[in-house]
Structure formats: structure tokens, C-alpha cells
C-alpha positions as CSV (number, residue, x, y, z in Angstrom):
1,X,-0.8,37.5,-92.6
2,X,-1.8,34.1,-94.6
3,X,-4.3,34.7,-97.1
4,X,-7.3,32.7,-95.9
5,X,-6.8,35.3,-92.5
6,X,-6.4,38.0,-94.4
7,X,-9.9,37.0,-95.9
8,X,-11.3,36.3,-92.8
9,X,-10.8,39.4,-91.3
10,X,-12.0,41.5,-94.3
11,X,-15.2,39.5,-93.8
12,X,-15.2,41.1,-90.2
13,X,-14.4,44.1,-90.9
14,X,-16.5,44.7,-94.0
15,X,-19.2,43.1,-92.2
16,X,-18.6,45.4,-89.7
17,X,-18.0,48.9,-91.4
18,X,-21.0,48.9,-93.9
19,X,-23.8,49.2,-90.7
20,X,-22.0,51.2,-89.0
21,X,-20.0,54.1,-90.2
22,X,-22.8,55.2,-92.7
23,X,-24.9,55.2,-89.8
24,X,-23.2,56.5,-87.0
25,X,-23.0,60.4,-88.1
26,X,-26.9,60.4,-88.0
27,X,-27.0,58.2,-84.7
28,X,-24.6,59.8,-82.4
29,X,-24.0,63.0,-84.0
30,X,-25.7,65.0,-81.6
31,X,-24.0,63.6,-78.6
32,X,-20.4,65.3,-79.8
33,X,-17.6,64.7,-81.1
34,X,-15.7,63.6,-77.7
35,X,-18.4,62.3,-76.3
36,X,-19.2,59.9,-79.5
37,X,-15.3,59.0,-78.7
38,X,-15.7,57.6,-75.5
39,X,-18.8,55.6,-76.8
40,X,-16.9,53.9,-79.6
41,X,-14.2,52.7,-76.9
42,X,-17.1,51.3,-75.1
43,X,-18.8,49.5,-77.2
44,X,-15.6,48.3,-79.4
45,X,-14.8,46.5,-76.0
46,X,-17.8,45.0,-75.5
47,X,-17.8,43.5,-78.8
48,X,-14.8,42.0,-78.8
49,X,-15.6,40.5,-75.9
50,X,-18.7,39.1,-76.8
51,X,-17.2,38.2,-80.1
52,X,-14.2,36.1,-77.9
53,X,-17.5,34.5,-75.9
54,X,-19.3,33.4,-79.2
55,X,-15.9,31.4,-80.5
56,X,-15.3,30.4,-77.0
57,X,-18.6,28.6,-77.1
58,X,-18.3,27.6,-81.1
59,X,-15.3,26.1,-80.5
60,X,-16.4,24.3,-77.3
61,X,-19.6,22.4,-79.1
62,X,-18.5,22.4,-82.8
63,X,-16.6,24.3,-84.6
64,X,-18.5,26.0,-88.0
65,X,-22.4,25.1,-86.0
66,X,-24.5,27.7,-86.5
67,X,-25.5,30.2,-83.9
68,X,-29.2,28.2,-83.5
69,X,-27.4,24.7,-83.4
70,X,-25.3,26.2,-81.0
71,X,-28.1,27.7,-78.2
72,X,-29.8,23.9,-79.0
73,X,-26.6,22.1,-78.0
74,X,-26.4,24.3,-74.8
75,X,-29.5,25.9,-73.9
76,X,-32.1,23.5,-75.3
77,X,-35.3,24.0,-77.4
78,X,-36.4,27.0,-76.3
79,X,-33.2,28.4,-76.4
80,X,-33.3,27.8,-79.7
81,X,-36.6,29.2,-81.1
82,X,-35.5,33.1,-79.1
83,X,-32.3,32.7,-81.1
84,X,-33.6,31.8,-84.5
85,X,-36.1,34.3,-84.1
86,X,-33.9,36.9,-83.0
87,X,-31.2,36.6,-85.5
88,X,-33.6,36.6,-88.3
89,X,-35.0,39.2,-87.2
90,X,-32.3,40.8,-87.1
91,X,-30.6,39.6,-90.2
92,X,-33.4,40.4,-92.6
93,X,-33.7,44.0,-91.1
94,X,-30.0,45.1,-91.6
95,X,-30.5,43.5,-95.4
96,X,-33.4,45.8,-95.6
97,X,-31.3,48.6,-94.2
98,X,-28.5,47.6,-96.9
99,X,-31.1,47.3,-99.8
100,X,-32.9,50.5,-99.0
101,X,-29.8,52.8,-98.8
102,X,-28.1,51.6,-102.0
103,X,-31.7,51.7,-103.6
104,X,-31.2,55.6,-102.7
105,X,-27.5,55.8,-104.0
106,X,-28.0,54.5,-107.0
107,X,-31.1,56.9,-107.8
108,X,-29.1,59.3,-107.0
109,X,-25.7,58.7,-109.1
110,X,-28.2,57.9,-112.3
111,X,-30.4,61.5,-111.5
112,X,-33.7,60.0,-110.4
113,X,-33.6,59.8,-106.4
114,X,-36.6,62.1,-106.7
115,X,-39.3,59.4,-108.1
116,X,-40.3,56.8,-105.2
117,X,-40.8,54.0,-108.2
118,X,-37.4,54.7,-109.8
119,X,-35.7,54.3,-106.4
120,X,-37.8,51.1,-105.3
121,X,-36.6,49.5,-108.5
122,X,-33.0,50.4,-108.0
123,X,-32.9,48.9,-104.6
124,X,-34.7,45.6,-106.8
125,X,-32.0,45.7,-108.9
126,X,-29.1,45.8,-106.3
127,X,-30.5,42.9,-104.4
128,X,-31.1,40.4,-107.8
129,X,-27.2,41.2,-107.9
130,X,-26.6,39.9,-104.7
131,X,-29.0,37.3,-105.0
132,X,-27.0,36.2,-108.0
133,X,-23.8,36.0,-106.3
134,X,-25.1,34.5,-103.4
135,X,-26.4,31.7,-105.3
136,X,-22.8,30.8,-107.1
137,X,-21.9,29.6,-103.5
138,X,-19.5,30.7,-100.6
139,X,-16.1,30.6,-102.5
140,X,-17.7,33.3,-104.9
141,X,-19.2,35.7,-101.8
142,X,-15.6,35.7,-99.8
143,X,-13.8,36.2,-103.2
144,X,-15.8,38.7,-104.0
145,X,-16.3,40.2,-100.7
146,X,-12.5,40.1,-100.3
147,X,-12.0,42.5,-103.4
148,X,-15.1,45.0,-102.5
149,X,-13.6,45.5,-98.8
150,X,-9.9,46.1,-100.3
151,X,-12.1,48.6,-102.8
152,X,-14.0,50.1,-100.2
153,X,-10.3,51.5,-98.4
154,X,-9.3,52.2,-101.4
155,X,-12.6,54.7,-102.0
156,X,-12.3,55.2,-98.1
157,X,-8.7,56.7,-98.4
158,X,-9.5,58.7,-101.5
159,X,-12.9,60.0,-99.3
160,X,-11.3,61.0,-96.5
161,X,-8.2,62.6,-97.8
162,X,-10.9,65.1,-99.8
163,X,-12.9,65.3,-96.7
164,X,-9.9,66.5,-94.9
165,X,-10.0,69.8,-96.5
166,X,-13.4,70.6,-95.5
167,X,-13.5,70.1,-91.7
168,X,-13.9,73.0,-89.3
169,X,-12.3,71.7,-86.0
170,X,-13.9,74.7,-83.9
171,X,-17.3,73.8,-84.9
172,X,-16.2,70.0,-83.9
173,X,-14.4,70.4,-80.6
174,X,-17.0,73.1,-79.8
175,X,-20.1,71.0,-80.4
176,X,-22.5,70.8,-77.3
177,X,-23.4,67.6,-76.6
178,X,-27.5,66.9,-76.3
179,X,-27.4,63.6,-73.5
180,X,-31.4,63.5,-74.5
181,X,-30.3,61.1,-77.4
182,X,-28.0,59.3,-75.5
183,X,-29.8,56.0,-74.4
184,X,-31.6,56.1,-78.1
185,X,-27.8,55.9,-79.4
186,X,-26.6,53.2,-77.3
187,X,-28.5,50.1,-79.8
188,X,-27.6,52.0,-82.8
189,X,-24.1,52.0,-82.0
190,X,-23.5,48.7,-80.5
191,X,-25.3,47.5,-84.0
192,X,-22.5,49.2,-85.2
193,X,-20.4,46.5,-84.1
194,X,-22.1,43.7,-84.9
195,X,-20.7,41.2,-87.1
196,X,-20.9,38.0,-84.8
197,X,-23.2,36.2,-86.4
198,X,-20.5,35.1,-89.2
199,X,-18.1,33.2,-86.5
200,X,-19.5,29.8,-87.2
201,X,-18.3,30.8,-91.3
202,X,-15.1,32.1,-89.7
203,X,-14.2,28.5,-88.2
204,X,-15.2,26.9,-91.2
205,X,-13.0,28.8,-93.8
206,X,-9.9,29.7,-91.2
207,X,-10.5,26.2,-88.6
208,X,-9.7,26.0,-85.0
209,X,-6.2,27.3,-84.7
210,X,-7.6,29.3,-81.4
211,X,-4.5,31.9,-81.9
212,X,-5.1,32.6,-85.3
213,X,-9.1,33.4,-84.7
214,X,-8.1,35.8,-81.9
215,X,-6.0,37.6,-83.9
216,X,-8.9,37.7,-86.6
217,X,-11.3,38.8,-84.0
218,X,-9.3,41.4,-82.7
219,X,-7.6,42.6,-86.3
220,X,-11.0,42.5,-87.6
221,X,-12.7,45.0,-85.0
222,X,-9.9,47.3,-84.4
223,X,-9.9,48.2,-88.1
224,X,-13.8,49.2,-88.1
225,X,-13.2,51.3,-84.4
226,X,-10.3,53.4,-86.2
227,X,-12.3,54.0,-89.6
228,X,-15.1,55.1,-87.2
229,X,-13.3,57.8,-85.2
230,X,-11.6,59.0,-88.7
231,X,-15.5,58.8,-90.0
232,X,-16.8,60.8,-87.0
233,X,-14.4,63.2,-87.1
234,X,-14.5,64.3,-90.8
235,X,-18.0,64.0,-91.0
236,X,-18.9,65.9,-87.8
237,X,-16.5,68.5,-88.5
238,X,-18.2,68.7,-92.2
239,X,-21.7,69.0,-91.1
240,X,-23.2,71.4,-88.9
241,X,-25.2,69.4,-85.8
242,X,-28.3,71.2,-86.9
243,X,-28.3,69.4,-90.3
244,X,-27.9,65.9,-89.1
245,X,-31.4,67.0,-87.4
246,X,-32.7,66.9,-91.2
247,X,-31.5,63.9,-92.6
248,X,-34.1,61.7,-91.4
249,X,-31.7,58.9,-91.6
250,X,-30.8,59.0,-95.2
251,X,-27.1,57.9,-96.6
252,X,-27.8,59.6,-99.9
253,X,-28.7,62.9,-97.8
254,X,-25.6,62.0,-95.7
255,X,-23.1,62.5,-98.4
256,X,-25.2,65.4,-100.2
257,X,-24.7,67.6,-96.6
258,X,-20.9,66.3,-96.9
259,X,-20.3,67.1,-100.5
260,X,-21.0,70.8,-99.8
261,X,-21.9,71.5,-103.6
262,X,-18.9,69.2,-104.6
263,X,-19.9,67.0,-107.7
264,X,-16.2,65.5,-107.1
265,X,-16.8,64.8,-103.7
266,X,-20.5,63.0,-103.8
267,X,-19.0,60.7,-106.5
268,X,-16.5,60.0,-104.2
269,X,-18.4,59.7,-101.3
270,X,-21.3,57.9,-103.3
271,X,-18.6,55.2,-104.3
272,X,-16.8,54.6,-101.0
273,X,-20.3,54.1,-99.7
274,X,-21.6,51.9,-102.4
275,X,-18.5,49.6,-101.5
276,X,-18.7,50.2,-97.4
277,X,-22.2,48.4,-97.7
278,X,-21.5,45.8,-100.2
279,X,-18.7,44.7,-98.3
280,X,-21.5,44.3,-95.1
281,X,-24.1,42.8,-97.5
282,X,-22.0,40.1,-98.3
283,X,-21.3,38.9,-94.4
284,X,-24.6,39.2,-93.5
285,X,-26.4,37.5,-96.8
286,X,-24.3,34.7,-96.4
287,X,-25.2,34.5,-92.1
288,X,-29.2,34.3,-93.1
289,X,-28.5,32.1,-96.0
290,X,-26.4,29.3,-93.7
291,X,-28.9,30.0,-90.8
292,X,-31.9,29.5,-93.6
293,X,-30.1,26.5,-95.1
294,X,-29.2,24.9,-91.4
295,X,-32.8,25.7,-89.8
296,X,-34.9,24.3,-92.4
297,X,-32.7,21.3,-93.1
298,X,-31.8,22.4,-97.4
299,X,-29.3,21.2,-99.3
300,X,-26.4,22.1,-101.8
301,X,-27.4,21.2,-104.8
302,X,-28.4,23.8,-107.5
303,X,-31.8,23.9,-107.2
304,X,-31.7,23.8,-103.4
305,X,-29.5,26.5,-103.1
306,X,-31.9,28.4,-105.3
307,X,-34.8,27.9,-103.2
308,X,-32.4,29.4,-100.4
309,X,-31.7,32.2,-102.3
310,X,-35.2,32.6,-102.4
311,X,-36.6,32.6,-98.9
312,X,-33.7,34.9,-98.1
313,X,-34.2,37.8,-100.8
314,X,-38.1,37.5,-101.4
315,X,-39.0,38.8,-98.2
316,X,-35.8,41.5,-98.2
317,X,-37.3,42.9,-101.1
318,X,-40.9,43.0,-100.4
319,X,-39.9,45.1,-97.2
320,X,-37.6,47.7,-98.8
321,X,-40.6,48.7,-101.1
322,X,-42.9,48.7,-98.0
323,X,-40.2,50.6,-95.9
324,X,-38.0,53.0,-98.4
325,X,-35.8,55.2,-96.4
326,X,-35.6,53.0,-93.7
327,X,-32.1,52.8,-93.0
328,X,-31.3,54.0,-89.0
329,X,-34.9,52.9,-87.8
330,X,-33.9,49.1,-89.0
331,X,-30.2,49.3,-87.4
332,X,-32.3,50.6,-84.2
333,X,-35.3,48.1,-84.1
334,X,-31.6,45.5,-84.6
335,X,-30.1,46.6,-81.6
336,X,-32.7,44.2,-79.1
337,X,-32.0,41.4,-81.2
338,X,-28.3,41.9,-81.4
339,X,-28.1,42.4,-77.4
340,X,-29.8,38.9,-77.0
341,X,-27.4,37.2,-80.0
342,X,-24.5,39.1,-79.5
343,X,-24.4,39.7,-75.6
344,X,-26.8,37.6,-73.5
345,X,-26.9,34.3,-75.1
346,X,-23.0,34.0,-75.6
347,X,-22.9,35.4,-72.0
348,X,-25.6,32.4,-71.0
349,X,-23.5,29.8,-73.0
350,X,-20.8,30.6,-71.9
351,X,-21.1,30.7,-68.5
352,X,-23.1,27.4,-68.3
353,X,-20.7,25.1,-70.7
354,X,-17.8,26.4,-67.9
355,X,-19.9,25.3,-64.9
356,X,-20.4,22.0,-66.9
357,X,-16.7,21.7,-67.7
358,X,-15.4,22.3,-64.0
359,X,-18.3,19.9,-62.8
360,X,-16.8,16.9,-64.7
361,X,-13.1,17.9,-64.5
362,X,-13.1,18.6,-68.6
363,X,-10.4,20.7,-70.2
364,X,-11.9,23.7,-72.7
365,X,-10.6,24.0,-76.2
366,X,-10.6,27.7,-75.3
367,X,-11.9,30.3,-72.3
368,X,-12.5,33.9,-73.3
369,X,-10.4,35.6,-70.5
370,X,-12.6,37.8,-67.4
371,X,-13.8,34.8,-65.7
372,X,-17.5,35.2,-64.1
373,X,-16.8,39.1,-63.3
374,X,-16.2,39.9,-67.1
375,X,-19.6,37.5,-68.0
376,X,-21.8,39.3,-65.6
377,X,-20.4,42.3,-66.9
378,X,-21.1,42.3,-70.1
379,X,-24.3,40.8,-69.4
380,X,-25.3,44.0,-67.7
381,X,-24.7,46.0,-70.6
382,X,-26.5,43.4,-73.3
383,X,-30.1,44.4,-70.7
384,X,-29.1,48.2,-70.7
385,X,-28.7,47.9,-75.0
386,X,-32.1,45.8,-74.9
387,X,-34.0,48.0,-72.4
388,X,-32.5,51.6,-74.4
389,X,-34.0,50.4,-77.7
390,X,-37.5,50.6,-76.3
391,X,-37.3,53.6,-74.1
């Protein structure tokens, strides 16, 4: 694989794997191992799909256009205001999600995750970082984002080799499944997915070779769907179901139930974590800081960039002090927006630019396979996602 794929897809994958595999034992852990299986099959699917729709459409009205530009080209004004609304939405609340839990990580490798102040101002600190490197432009984020992901399977292999010894497969296999948390899992999980707000960046860096960008797409979400069910499956079969009930959505009490006493093992875990959601920080900053730059018409000069810099991490901040420990009720309160983003709008897109095409005889640059049947589908499922976050 070339290099600049090879970058690409850790971009989606890192993207990818911070939100959800941290998440996902505290999300669908009461629903079972196998059941949890099935789910992940699902909504890997749908993603990819909805993924192929989004470059389908980026391709078809501009390649490297932002996801607002986009709906403006196609949908018109108002089309345009729900997606900028929606995707900052959502992009500031998974930043918040990011910030928060590595606030609580690194309080807890440096001994003071017990003081609310010490904590706030280790989740300060993490984000100036990022801030930082965010600032030195987009060659600096995908080379460093490039090294962090390779890092991250690194501390992943290391993690779940040690996590190997510690899981109970009775107490996995056997496991019965509570379907009350179901529909509450469905957003949280499809969130896991997400990652398709960085497509107009993946055209930009990789271009329009329609091939290539398929194989990215696919490469890049296969990866995160096997880390998952390795992920479920060591973590499940490390914690008992009744813990997870306890962890009030807490990374840092995550990996203490996993460690079981283990100073070896939280340092482990604490790492492969730390990496798992820098690697996501990094595709995400860099979505809201293009969509920021794009939408309210800012530059690339220095100081420009560092008024960017600003709008995206001021408010980031301000919430992760106003909101510590929020880490599953921000990927949850996500999972509406990412269901109009990800599914519907692509869906909508989509399916008008083809009517449009056929009308006046025009030949697509590409057409996600599925035709109408696999549209409608999938738009089905983006209402379910939106209607289960609110039920």
C-alpha cells in the first residue's frame, strides 16, 4: 500500500477506534457478548455504506468540499444550516468526550484522579497540546496522527496479549443478554463508526482515484470492526456485567475494573488508551477546524489559523469543565447528529444528484453500489438511530 493510503486509512481508522472501542464495553455490554456481535456486523455495514454514499456525492460536486458546501451544492440553503449545525454539534461533543476522558487518564497515571480541579486542569492541558499541533497545519496532524495510530497497535497488541490471560469465557459465552438497553445502544454504537466527516480531507490528501478511496474506505473500517470484537471479547470476558453497571461511563474506571489489581496492566491499558483517543482527536480536530475555517470564510495565514484554533478549542474546553465525566452521554447525545450527517443527508444526496444525472443523460464519476433499494434502506436505519437516541 503507497504511503499517502497507508496514511489515509490510519486517519480512518484512528478516527474511528478512539470513540468507539473505549466506549463500547460500557455501551453494549449488557446486551452480551454474541448479541454485541451481531450488532457490530450491522452497523460496520451500514457505515461503509454510508461512507461509499458520502464520496459518491464528494466526488460527484467537488472533490475535498466540505460536508456543508456539499448539502449547499445539492440540497440548498436550508440544507445547509441542519448540516452545519448538526456536525458541529456533533464535532464539538466527541472533542468534549475526547478531552474529558484523557483529563481522567492522566489524573489517574500522575495519582490525583481523586481532586475534580486536578483533573479539570489535566484535561486543559491535553487540549493546549492539541491545540498546538493543530495550529502547525495539516501536514503536522496526519504526520503525527500517522505515528500515534501505528503507536496505539502497538500498545493495542501489548494490551490485549496481557488481557488474554485474564478472560473467563464461561462468564462471556454465558452472559444473559438484558434487550432493555438495546435501542439506547443502537446511537452509541453506530457513533462508534463514525468517522465520515473526514472524507472531503481524504480526497484532498489521497485525490480522486475512485479505486484507491474504496479500498481506503473499506481497509479503514474493517480494521476498527476486528479491534472491536477482540475489544469486546477481552473486555467482557474480564469484567463481570454487574460492574459495567458501575462505571458510570468512565474510561479511567474502565481500565481500573480491567486491570484486576494489575499495576502492569492499568499502565498498559492507560497507554493503549491514551493513544486510541489521540489517534481519534486528531481526525476529528482537524473535521471542526476545516468546517470552522470553510463556514466562516478564514484564511491560512498564521494569525488566521490561530483564530481557528481558537473558536475550535475555547468552547471544547469550557464544556469539559462544565461536564467532567461525560464521556458515553456525549457519544449518545452524537448519535442524532451522526444519523442525519452520516445516514440521511448522504442518503438525500445521493439519491437526488442520481435522479439529476439520469434526467440529463450525465455520466457519474462514481455510484455507491445498492441502487434505490440499498438508499432507502439505509435511510430506514439513519430514522431508527435518530428516533433510539431519544427514547
Amino acid at each position: 500500500m503507497k504511503s499517502q493510503s497507508l496514511d489515509a486509512v490510519c486517519i480512518v481508522a484512528g478516527t474511528t477506534i478512539g470513540a468507539g472501542m473505549l466506549g463500547l464495553p460500557m455501551a453494549i455490554g449488557f446486551l452480551g457478548f454474541k448479541v454485541s456481535m451481531v450488532l457490530l456486523l450491522v452497523m460496520w455495514a451500514l457505515a461503509f455504506y454510508t461512507s461509499l454514499l458520502l464520496l459518491e456525492v464528494n466526488l460527484q460536486v467537488g472533490a475535498g468540499l466540505n460536508v456543508n458546501m456539499m448539502v449547499k451544492k445539492v440540497l440548498g440553503r436550508w440544507g445547509q444550516v441542519i448540516a452545519v449545525v448538526c456536525l458541529g454539534f456533533l464535532l464539538y461533543a466527541v472533542l468534549v468526550a475526547y478531552v474529558t476522558a484523557m483529563g481522567g487518564i492522566i489524573a489517574r497515571a500522575i495519582g490525583v484522579n481523586g481532586d475534580a480541579f486536578s483533573t479539570g486542569a489535566c484535561s486543559v492541558a491535553f487540549a493546549l497540546v492539541m491545540a498546538t499541533i493543530m495550529y502547525l497545519g495539516t501536514n503536522a496532524i496526519v504526520r503525527f496522527n500517522s505515528l500515534f495510530f501505528l503507536s496505539m497497535l502497538g500498545a493495542m497488541g501489548i494490551a490485549f496479549a496481557t488481557l488474554s490471560t485474564t478472560v473467563d469465557v464461561n462468564v462471556l459465552m454465558d452472559a444473559t443478554p438484558d434487550y432493555k438497553y438495546l435501542v439506547g445502544s443502537i446511537p452509541v454504537l453506530f457513533a462508534s463508526f463514525s468517522f465520515h466527516f473526514c472524507i472531503p480531507s481524504i480526497t484532498t490528501v489521497v485525490g480522486t482515484n475512485t479505486r484507491q478511496l474504496v479500498r481506503i474506505m473499506f481497509w479503514g473500517t474493517l480494521l476498527p470492526l476486528l479491534c472491536y470484537m477482540l475489544w469486546l471479547f477481552l473486555s467482557l470476558g474480564s469484567v463481570p456485567m454487574d460492574q459495567i453497571v458501575h462505571m458510570r461511563g468512565g474510561v479511567d474506571s474502565l481500565i481500573k475494573s480491567m486491570c484486576n489489581g494489575s499495576v502492569v496492566i492499568q499502565t498498559i491499558l492507560s497507554i493503549f488508551a491514551a493513544f486510541a483517543l489521540i489517534t481519534s482527536f486528531f481526525g476529528v480536530a482537524l473535521s471542526l477546524f476545516d468546517l470552522m475555517a470553510e463556514t466562516l470564510r478564514r484564511g491560512n495565514s498564521g494569525r488566521e489559523r490561530m483564530g481557528t484554533t481558537v473558536i475550535v478549542f475555547v468552547p471544547v474546553i469550557i464544556a469539559s469543565l462544565l461536564a467532567p465525566g461525560g464521556f458515553i452521554a456525549a457519544l449518545a447525545h452524537a448519535g442524532a447528529a451522526l444519523a442525519v450527517i452520516c445516514i440521511l443527508l448522504p442518503c438525500a444526496m445521493s439519491y437526488k444528484l442520481r435522479r439529476e444525472a439520469k434526467a440529463a443523460a450525465n455520466k457519474f464519476v462514481y455510484m455507491t453500489p445498492g441502487g434505490s433499494m440499498g438508499i432507502a434502506t439505509a435511510a430506514v436505519c439513519g430514522v431508527v438511530i435518530l428516533v433510539a437516541n431519544y427514547i
